[in-house]
PDB file of N, CA, C and O in Angstrom, chain B, residues numbered from 101:
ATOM      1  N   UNK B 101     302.893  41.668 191.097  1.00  0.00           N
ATOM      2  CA  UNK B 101     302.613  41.907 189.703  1.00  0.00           C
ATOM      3  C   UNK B 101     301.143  42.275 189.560  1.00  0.00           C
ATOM      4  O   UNK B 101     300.409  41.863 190.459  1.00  0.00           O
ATOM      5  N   UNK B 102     300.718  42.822 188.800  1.00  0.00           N
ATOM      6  CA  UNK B 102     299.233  43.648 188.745  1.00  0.00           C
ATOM      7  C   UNK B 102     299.011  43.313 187.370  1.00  0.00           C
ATOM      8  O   UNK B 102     299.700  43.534 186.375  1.00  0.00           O
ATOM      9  N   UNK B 103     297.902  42.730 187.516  1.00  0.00           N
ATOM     10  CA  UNK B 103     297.370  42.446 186.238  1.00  0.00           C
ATOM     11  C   UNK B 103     296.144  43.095 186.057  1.00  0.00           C
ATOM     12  O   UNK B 103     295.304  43.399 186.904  1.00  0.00           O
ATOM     13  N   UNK B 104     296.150  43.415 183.822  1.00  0.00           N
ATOM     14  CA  UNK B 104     295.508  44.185 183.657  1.00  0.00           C
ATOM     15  C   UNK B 104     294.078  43.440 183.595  1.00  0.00           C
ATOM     16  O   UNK B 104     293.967  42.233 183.805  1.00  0.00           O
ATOM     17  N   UNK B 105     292.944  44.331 183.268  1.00  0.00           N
ATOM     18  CA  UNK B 105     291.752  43.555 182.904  1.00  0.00           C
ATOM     19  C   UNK B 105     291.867  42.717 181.249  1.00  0.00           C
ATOM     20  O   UNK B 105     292.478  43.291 180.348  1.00  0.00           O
ATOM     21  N   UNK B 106     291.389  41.704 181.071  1.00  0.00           N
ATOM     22  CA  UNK B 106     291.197  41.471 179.776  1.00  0.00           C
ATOM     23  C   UNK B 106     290.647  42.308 179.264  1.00  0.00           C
ATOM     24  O   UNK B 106     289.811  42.925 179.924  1.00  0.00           O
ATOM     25  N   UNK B 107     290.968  42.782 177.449  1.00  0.00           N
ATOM     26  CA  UNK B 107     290.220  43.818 176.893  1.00  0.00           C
ATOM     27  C   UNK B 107     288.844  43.423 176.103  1.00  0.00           C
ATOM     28  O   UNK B 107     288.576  42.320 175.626  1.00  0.00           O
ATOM     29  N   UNK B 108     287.978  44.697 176.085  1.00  0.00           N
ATOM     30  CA  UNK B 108     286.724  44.264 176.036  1.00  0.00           C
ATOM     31  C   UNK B 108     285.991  44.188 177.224  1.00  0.00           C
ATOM     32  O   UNK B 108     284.774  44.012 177.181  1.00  0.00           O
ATOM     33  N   UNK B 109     286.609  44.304 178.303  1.00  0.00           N
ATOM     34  CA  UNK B 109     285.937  44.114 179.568  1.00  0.00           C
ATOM     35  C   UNK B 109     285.796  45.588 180.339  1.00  0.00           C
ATOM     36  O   UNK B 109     286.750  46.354 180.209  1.00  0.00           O
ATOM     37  N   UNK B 110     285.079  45.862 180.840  1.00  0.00           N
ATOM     38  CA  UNK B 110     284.878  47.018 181.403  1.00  0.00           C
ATOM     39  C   UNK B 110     284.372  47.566 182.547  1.00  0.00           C
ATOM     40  O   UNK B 110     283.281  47.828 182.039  1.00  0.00           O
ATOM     41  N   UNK B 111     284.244  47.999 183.792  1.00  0.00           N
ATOM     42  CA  UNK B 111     283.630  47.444 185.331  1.00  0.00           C
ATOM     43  C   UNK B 111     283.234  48.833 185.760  1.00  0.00           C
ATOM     44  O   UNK B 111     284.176  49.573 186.041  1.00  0.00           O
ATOM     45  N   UNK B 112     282.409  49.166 185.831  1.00  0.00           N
ATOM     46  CA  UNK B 112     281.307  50.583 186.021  1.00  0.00           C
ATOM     47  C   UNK B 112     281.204  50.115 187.606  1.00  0.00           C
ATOM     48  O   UNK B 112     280.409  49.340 188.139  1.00  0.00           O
ATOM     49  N   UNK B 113     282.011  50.671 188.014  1.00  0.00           N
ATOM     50  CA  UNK B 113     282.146  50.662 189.848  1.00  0.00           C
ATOM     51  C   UNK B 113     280.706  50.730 190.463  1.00  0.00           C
ATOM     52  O   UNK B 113     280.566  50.256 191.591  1.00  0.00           O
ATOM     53  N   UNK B 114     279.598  51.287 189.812  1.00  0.00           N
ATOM     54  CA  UNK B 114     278.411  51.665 190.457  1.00  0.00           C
ATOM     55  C   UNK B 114     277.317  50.644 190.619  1.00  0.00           C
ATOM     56  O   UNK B 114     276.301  50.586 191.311  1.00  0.00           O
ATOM     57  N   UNK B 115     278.149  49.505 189.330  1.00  0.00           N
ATOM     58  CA  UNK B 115     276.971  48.590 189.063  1.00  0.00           C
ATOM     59  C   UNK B 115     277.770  47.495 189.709  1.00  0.00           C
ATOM     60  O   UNK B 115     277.459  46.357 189.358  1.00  0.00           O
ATOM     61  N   UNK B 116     278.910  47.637 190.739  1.00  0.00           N
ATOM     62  CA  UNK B 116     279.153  46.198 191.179  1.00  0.00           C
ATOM     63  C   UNK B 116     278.521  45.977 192.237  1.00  0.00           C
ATOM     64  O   UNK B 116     277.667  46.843 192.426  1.00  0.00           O
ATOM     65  N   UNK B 117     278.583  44.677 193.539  1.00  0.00           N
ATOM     66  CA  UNK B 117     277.941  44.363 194.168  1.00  0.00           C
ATOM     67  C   UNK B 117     278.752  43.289 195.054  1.00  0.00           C
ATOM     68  O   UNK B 117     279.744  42.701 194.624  1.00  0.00           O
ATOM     69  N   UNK B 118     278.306  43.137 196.114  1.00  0.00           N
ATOM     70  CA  UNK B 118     279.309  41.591 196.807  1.00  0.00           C
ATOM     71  C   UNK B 118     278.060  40.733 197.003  1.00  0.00           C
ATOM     72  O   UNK B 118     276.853  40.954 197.092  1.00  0.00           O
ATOM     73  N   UNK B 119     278.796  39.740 197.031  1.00  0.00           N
ATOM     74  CA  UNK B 119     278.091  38.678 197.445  1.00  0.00           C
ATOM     75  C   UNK B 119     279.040  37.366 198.594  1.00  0.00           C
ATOM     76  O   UNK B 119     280.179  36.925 198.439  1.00  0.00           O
ATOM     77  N   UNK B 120     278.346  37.150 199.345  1.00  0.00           N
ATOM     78  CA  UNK B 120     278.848  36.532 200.557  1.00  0.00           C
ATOM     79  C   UNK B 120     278.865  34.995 200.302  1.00  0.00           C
ATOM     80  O   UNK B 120     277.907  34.234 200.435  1.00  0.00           O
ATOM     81  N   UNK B 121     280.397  34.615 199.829  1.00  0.00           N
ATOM     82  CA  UNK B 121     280.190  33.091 199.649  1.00  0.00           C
ATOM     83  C   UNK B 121     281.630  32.776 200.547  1.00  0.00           C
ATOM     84  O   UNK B 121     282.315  33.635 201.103  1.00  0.00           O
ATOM     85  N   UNK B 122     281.860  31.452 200.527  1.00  0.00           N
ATOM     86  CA  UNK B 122     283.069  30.370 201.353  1.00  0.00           C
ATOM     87  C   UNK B 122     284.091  31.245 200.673  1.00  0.00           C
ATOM     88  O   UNK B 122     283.913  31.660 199.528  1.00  0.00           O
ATOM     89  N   UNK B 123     285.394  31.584 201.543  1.00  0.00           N
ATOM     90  CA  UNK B 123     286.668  31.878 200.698  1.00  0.00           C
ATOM     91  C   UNK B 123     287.147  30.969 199.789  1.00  0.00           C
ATOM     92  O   UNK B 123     287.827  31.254 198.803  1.00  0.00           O
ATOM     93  N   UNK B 124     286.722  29.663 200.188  1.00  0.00           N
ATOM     94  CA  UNK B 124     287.174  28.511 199.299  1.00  0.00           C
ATOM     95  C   UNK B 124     286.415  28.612 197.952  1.00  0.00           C
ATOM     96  O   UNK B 124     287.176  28.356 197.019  1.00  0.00           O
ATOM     97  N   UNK B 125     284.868  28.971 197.472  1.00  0.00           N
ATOM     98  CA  UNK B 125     284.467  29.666 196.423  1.00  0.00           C
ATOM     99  C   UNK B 125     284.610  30.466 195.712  1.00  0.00           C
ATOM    100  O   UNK B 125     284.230  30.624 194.552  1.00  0.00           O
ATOM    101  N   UNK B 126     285.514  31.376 196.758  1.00  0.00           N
ATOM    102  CA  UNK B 126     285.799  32.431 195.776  1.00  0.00           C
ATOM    103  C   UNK B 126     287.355  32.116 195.199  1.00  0.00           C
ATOM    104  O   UNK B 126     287.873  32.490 194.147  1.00  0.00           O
ATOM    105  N   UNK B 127     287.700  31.589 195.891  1.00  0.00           N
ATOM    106  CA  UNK B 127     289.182  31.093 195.494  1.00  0.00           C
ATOM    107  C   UNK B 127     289.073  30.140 194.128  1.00  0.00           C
ATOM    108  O   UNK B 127     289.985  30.111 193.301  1.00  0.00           O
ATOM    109  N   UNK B 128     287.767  29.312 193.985  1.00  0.00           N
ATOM    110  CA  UNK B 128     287.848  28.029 193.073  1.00  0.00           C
ATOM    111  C   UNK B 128     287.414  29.392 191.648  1.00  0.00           C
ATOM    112  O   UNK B 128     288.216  29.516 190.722  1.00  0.00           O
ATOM    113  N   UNK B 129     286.467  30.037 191.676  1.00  0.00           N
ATOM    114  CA  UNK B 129     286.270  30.825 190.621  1.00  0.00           C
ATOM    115  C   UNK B 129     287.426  31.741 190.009  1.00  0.00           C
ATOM    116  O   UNK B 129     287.839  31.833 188.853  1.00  0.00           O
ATOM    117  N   UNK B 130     287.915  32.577 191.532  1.00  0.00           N
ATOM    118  CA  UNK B 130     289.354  33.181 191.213  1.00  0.00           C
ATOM    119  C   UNK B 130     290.068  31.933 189.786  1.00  0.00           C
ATOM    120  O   UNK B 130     290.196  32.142 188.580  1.00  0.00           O
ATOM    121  N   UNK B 131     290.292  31.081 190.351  1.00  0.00           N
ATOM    122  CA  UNK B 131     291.429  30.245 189.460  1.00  0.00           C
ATOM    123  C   UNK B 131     290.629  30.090 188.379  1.00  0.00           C
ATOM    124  O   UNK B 131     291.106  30.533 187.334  1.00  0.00           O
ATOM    125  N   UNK B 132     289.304  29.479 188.298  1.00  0.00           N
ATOM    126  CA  UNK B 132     288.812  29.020 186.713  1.00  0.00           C
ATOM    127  C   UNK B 132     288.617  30.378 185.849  1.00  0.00           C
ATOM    128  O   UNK B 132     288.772  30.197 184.641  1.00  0.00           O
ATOM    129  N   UNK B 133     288.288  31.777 186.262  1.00  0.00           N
ATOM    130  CA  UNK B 133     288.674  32.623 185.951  1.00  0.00           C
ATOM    131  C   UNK B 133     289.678  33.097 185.302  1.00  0.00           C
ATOM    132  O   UNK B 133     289.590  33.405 184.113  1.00  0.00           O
ATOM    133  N   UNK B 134     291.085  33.253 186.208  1.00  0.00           N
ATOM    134  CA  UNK B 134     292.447  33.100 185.401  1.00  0.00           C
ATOM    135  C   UNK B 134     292.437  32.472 184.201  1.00  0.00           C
ATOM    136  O   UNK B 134     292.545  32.860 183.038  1.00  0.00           O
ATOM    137  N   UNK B 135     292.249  31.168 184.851  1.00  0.00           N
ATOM    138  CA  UNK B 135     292.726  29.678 183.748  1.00  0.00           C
ATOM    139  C   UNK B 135     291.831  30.417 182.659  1.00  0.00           C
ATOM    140  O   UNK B 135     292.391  30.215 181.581  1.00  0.00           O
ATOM    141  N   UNK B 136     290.633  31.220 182.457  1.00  0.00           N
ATOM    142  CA  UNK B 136     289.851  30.960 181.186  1.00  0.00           C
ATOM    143  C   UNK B 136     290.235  32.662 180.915  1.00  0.00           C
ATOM    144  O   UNK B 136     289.515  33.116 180.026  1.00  0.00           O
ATOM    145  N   UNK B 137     291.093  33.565 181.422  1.00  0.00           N
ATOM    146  CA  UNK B 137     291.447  34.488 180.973  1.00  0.00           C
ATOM    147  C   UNK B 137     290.320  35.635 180.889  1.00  0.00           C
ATOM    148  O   UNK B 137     290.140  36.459 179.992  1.00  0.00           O
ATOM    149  N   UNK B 138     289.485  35.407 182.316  1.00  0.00           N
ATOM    150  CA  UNK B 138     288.320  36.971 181.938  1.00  0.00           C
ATOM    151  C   UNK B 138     287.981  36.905 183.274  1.00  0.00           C
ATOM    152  O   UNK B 138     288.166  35.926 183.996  1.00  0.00           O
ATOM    153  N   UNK B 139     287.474  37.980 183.605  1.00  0.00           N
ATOM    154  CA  UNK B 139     287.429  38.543 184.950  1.00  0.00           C
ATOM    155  C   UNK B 139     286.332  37.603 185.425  1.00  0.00           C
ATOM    156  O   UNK B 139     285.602  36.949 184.681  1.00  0.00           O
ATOM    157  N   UNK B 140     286.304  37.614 186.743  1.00  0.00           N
ATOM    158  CA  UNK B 140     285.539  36.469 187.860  1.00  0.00           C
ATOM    159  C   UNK B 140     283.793  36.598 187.522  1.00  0.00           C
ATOM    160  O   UNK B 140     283.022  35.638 187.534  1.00  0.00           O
ATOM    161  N   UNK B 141     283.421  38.013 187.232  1.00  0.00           N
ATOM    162  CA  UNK B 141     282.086  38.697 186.870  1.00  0.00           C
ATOM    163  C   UNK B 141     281.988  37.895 185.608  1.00  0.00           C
ATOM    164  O   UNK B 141     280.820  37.697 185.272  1.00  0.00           O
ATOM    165  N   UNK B 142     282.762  37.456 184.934  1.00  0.00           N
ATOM    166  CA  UNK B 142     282.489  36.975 183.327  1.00  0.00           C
ATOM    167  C   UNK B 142     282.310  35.325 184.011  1.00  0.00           C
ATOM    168  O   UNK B 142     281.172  34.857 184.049  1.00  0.00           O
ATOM    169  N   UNK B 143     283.314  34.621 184.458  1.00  0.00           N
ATOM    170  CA  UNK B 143     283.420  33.437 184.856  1.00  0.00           C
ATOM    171  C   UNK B 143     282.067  33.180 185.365  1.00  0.00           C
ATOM    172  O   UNK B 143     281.337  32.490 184.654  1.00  0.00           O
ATOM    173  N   UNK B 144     281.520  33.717 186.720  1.00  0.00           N
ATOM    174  CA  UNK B 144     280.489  34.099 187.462  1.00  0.00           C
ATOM    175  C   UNK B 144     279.075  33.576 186.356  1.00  0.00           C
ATOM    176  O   UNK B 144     278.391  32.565 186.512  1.00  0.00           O
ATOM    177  N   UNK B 145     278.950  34.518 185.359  1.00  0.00           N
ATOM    178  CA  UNK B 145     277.691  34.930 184.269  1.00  0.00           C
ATOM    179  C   UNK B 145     277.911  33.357 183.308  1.00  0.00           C
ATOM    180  O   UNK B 145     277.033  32.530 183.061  1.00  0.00           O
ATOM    181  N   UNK B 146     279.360  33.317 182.908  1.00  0.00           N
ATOM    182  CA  UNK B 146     278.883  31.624 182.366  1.00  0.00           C
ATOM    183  C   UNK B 146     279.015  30.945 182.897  1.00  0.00           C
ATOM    184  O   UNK B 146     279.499  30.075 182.174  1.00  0.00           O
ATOM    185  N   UNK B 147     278.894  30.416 184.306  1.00  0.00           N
ATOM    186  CA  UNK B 147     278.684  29.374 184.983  1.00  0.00           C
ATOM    187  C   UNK B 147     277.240  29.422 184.699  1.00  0.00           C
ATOM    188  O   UNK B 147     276.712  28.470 184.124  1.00  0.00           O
ATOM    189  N   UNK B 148     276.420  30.665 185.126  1.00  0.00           N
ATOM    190  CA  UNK B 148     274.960  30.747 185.399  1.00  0.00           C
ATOM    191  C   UNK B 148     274.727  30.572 184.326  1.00  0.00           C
ATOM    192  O   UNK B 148     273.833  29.726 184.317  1.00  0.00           O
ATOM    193  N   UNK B 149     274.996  30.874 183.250  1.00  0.00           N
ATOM    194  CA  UNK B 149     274.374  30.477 181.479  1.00  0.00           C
ATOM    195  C   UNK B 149     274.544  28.932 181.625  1.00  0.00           C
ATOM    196  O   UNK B 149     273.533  28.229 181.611  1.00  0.00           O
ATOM    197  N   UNK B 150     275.338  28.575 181.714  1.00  0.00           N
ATOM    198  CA  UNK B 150     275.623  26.843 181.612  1.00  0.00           C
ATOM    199  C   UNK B 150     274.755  26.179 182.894  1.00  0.00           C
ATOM    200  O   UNK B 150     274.595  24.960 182.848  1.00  0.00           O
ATOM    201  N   UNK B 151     274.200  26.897 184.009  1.00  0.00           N
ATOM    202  CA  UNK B 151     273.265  26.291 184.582  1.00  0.00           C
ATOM    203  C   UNK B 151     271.846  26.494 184.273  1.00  0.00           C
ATOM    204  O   UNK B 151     270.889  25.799 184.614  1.00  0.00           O
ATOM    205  N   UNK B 152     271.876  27.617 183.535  1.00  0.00           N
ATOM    206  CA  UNK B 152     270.246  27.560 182.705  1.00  0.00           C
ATOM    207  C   UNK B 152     269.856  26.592 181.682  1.00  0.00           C
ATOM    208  O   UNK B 152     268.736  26.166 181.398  1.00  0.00           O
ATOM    209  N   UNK B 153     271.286  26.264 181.064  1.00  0.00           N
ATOM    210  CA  UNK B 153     271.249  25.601 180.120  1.00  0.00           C
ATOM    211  C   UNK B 153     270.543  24.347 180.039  1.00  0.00           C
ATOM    212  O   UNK B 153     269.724  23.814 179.290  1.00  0.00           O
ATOM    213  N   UNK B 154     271.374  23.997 181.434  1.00  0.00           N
ATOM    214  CA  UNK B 154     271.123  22.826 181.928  1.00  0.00           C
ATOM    215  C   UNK B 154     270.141  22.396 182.150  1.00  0.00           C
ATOM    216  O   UNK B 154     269.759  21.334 181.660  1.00  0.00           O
ATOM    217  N   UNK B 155     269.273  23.305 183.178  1.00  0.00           N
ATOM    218  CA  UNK B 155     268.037  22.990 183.712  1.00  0.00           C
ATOM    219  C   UNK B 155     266.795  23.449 182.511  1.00  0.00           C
ATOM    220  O   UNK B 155     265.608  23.336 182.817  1.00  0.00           O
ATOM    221  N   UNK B 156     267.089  23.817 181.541  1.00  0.00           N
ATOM    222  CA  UNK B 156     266.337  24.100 180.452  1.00  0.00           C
ATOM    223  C   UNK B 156     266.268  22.082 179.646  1.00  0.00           C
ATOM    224  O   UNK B 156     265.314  21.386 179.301  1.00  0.00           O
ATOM    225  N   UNK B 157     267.568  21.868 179.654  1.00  0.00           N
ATOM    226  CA  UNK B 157     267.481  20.065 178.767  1.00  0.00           C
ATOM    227  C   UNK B 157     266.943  19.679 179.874  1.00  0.00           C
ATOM    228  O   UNK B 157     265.770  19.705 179.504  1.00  0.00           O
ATOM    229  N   UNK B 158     266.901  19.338 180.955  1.00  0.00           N
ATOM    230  CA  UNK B 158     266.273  18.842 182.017  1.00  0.00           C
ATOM    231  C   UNK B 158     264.940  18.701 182.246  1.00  0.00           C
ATOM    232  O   UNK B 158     264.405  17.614 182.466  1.00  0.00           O
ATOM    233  N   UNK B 159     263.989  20.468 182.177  1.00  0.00           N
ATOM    234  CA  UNK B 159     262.636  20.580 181.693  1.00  0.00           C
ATOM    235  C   UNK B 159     262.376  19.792 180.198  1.00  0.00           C
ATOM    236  O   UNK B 159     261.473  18.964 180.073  1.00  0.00           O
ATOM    237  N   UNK B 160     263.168  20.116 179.239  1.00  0.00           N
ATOM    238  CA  UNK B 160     262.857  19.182 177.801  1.00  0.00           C
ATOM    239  C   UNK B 160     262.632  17.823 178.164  1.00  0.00           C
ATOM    240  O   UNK B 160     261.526  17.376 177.861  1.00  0.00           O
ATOM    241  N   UNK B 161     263.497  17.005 178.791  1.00  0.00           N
ATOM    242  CA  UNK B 161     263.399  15.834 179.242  1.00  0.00           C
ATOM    243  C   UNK B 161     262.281  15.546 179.968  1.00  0.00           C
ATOM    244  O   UNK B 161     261.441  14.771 179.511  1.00  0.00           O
ATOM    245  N   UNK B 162     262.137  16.124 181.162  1.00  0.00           N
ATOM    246  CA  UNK B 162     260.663  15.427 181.506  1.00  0.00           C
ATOM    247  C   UNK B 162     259.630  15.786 180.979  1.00  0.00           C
ATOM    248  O   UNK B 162     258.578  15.224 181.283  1.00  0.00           O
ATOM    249  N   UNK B 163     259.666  17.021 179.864  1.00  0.00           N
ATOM    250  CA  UNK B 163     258.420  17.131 179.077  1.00  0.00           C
ATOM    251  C   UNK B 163     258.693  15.694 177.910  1.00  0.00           C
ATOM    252  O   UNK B 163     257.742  15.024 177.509  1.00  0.00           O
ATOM    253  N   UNK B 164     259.579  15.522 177.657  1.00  0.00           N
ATOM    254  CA  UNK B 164     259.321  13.928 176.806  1.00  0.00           C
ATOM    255  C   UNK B 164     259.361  12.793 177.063  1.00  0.00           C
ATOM    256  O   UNK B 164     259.164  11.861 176.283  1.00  0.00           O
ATOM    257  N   UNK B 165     259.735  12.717 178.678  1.00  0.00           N
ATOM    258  CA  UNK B 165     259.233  12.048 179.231  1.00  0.00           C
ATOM    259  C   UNK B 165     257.627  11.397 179.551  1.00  0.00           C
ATOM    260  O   UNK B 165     257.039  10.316 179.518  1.00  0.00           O
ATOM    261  N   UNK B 166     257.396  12.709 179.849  1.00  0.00           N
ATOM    262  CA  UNK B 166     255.515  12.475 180.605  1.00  0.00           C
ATOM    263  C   UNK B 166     254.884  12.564 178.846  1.00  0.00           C
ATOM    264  O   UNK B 166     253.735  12.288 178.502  1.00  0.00           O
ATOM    265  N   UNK B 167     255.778  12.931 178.129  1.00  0.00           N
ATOM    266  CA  UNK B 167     254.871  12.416 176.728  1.00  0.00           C
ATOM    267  C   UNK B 167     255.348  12.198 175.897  1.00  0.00           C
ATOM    268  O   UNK B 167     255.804  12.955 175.040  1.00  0.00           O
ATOM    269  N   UNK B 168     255.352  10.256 176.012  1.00  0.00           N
ATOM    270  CA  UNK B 168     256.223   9.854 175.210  1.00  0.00           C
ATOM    271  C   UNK B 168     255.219   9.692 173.906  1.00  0.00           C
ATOM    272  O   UNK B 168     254.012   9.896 173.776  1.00  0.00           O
ATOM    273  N   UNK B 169     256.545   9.100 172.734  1.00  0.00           N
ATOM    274  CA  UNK B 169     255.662   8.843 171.392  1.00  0.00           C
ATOM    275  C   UNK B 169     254.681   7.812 171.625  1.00  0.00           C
ATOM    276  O   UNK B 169     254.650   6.958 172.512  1.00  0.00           O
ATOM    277  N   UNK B 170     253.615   8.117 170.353  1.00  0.00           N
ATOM    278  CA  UNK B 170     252.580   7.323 170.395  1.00  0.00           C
ATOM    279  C   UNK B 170     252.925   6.138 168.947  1.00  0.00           C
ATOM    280  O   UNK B 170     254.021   6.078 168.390  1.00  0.00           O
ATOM    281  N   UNK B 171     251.947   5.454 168.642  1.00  0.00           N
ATOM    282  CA  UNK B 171     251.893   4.463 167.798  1.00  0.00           C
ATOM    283  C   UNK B 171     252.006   5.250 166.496  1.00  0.00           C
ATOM    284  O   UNK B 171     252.565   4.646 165.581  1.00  0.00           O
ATOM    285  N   UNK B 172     251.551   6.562 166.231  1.00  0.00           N
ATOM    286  CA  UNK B 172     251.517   7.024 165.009  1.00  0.00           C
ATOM    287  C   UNK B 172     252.896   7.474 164.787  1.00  0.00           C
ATOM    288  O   UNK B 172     253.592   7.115 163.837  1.00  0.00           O
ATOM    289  N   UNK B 173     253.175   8.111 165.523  1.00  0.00           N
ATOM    290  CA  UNK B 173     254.848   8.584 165.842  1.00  0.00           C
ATOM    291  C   UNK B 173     256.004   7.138 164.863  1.00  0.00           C
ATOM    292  O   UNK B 173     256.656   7.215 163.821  1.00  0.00           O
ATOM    293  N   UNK B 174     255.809   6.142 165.705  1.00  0.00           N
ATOM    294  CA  UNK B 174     256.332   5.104 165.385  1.00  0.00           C
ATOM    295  C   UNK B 174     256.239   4.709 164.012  1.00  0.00           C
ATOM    296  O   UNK B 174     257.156   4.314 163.291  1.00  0.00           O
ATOM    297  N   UNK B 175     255.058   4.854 163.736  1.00  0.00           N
ATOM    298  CA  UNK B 175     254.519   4.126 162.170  1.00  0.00           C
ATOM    299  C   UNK B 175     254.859   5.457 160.974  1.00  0.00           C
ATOM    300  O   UNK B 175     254.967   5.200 159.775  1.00  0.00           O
ATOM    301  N   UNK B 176     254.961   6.485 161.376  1.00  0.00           N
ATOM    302  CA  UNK B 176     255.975   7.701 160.231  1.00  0.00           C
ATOM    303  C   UNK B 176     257.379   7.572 160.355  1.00  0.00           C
ATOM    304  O   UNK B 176     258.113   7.682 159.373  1.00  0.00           O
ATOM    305  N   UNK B 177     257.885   7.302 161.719  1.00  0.00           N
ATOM    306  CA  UNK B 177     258.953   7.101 161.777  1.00  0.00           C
ATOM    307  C   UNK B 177     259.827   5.896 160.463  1.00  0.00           C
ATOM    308  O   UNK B 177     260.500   6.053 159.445  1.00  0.00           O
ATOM    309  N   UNK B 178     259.187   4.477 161.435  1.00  0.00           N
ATOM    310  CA  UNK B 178     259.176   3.821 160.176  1.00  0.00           C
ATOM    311  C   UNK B 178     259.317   3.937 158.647  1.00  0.00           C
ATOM    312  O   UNK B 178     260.129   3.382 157.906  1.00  0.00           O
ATOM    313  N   UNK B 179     258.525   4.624 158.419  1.00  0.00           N
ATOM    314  CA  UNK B 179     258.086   5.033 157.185  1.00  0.00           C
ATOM    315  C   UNK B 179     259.518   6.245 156.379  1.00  0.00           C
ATOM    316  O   UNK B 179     259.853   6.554 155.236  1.00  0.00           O
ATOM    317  N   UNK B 180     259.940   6.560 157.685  1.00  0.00           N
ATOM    318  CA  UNK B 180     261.191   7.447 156.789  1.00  0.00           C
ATOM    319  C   UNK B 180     262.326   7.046 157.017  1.00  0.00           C
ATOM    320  O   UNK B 180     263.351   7.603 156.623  1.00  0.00           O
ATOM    321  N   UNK B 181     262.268   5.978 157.714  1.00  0.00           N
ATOM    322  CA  UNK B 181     263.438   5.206 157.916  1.00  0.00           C
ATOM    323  C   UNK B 181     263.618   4.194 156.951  1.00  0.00           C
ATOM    324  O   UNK B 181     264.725   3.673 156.817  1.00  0.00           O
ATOM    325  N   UNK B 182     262.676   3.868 156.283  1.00  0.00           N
ATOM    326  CA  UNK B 182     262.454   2.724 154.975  1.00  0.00           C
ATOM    327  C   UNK B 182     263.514   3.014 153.771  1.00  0.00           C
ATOM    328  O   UNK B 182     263.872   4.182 153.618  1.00  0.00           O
ATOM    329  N   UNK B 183     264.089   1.898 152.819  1.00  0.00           N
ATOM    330  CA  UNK B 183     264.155   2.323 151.604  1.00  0.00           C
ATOM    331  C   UNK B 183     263.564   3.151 150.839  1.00  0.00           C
ATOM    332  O   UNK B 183     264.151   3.708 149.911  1.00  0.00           O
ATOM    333  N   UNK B 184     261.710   3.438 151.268  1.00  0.00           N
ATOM    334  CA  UNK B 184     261.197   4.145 150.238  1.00  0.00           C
ATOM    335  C   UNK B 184     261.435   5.474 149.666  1.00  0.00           C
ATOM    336  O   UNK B 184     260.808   6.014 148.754  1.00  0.00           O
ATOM    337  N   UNK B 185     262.780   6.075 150.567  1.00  0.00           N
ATOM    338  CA  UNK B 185     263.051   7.232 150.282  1.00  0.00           C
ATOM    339  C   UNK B 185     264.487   7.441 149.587  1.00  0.00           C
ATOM    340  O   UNK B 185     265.081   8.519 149.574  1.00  0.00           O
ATOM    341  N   UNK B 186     264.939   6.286 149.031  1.00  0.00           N
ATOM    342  CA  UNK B 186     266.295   5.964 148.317  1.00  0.00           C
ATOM    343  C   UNK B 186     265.685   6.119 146.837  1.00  0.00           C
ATOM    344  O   UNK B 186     266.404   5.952 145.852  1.00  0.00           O
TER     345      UNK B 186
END
């Protein structure tokens, strides 16, 4: 059985490329591919979006980490957490 491309999708033969991974990799994308209904190149691109993503909250984190709140932070906080704003 031959299946078509999902539509909207479109593959300019000139701009593809291989890349050398485990058959077992390409097999696990093959399927999450299927399962999510868009070609392996699409699967491929949001994995890598969802790993930028990632490592983007990751940088956020240790930037609020290495600077955490100070006493003033705390004492506005307070302050809008109060009744006085009911």
């Amino acid at each position: 059985m031959v299946k078509s491309m999902p539509s909207g999708h479109t593959i300019s033969m000139n701009r593809m490329t291989t890349i050398k991974v485990e058959s077992s990799t390409r097999d696990a994308v093959r399927a999450l591919a299927e399962r999510q209904g868009v070609t392996m190149d699409v699967a491929i691109r949001q994995m890598a979006k969802a790993a930028e993503r990632e490592l983007r909250f990751a940088d956020l984190k240790a930037a609020m980490e290495a600077n955490p709140p100070d006493e003033a932070y705390f004492a506005e906080l307070a302050d809008w957490e109060s009744d006085a704003w009911n």
